[in-house]
C-alpha positions, 0 to 999 in steps of 0.5 A, a space after each residue: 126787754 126782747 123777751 117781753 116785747 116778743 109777747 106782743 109783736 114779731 121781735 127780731 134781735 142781735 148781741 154781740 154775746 153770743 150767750 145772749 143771742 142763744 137765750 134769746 133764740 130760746 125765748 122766741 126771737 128772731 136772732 141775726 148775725 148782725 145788727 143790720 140783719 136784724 134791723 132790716 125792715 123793722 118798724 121800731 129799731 129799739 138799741 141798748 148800748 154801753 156807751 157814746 161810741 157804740 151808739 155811733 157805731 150801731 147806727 153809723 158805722 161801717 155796717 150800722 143799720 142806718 142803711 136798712 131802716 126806711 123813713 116809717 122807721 123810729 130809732 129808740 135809745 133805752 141806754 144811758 150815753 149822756 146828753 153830748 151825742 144826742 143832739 148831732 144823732 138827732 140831726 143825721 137821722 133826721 137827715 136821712 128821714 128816720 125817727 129818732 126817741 131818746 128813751 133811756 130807762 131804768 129797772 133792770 132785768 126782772 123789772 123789764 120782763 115784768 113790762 115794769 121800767 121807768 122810761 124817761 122820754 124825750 123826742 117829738 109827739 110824731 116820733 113818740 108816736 111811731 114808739 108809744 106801743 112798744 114803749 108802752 109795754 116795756 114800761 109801768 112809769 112813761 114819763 115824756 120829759 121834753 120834745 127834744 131827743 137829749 130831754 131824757 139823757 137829761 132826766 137820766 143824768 139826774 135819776 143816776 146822781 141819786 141812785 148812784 149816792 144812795 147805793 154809795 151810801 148804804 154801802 158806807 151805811 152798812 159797812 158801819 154798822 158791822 164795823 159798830 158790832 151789829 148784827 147785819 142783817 138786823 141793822 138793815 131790817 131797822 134801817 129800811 123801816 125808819 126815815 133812812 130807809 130808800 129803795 137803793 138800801 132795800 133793793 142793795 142792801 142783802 146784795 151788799 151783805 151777800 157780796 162776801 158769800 163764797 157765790 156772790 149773787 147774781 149780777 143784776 146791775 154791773 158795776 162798772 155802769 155806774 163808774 160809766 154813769 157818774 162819770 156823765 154826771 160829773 161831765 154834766 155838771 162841770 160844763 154847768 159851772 154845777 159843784 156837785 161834791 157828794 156825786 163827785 165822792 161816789 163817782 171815786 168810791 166806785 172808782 176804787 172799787 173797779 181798780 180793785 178789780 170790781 168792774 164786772 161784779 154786781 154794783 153791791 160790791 161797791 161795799 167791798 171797797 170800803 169794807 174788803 172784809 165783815 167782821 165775823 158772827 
């Protein structure tokens, strides 16, 4: 996202990474030792975070960037922390004249260089406003969801559910085909081109084959996001009164698969949980 916002606007930047922090030095940003240093002065501060307590922390906490930001400022949350956190950050922000967007998107890291997310927005017309440029070039589908900050966190919750299933169900998927004796990568093709086909079994699909080879492929999306994800999901819908049995199956598929220690490999691993080996060619 830095790397693509740096081609239109003066973007400054921190991670607690430092091989983050070095990669986005070489694209072009104005990488700082602390998030406050690179919040300073900003028009739009935009965060990406883990979860709940890291947002609290990034704002509010012993040097969050609250005290730097002037009342022209926007805060943007791109990240998935659930709807619980939302409402009182809203308020204290709001407390201290600062602008707030819950913004939470979807896409990865290819798709965000490209200028290509899903952004589910929710937030005041005022405050989209003081964003709309930046989220306009982070993204290829803006979708405003509500005026209230929490409006996306919801949405989001919703999109997790189906990604979160879908990627549980083509491992099982696949996982069966091989336990069947077809050949993998022959299913798959037969599978995406019929009415079972999804954008999770096309997008994971290859991932969940290659999840055996010596050298994984690259991890695009970690795993453990997802045991993160669907565990807001479940939170969410037991607060409802909600039954919700297939999202609660692939919240403990992915849970099997982090005690196995899958936690930090491409969410395609997941496959791995079901299936620890493929059946030999």
């Amino acid at each position: 996202m830095a790397t693509r916002l740096g081609q239109s606007f003066d973007v400054h930047g921190f991670d607690v990474n430092e091989s983050r922090r070095l990669l986005a030095a070489r694209e072009g940003v104005s990488v700082h030792e602390s998030a406050r240093l690179a919040a300073a002065e900003a028009d739009v501060v935009l965060i990406a975070v883990r979860n709940e307590q890291q947002l609290i922390d990034v704002l509010f906490g012993p040097v969050g960037v609250v005290d730097v930001l002037t009342s022209e400022a926007v805060v943007v949350l791109t990240s998935t922390v659930g709807m619980a956190a939302i409402p009182e950050t809203a308020m204290r922000l709001d407390h201290l004249g600062i602008s707030f967007v819950d913004a939470p998107l979807s896409g990865g890291a290819v798709r965000a260089a490209e200028g290509d997310l899903l952004i589910l927005v929710g937030g005041t017309p005022q405050s989209i406003g003081l964003a709309r440029s930046v989220l306009d070039s982070l993204s290829s589908t803006l979708t405003i969801v509500g005026d209230r900050p929490g409006d996306g966190q919801a949405l989001k919750t919703v999109n997790q559910l189906l990604c979160g299933v879908h990627i549980a169900a083509a491992a099982e998927a696949l996982a069966l085909a091989d336990a069947l004796g077809l050949k993998r990568e022959a299913a798959l093709e037969a599978l995406e081109l019929g009415a079972a086909g999804s954008f999770m079994l096309s997008n994971r699909g290859p991932r969940m084959l290659a999840a055996y080879d010596a050298n994984p492929p690259e991890v695009m999306s970690r795993l453990d996001i997802f045991v993160k994800d669907l565990g807001i999901v479940g939170t969410a819908t037991r607060s409802l009164g909600l039954a919700a049995p297939v999202s609660a199956a692939a919240e403990q598929l992915f849970l099997l698969a982090k005690a196995q220690g899958l936690s930090a490999e491409d969410d395609s691993a997941v496959i791995r949980a079901i299936a620890p080996k493929l059946n030999a060619d």
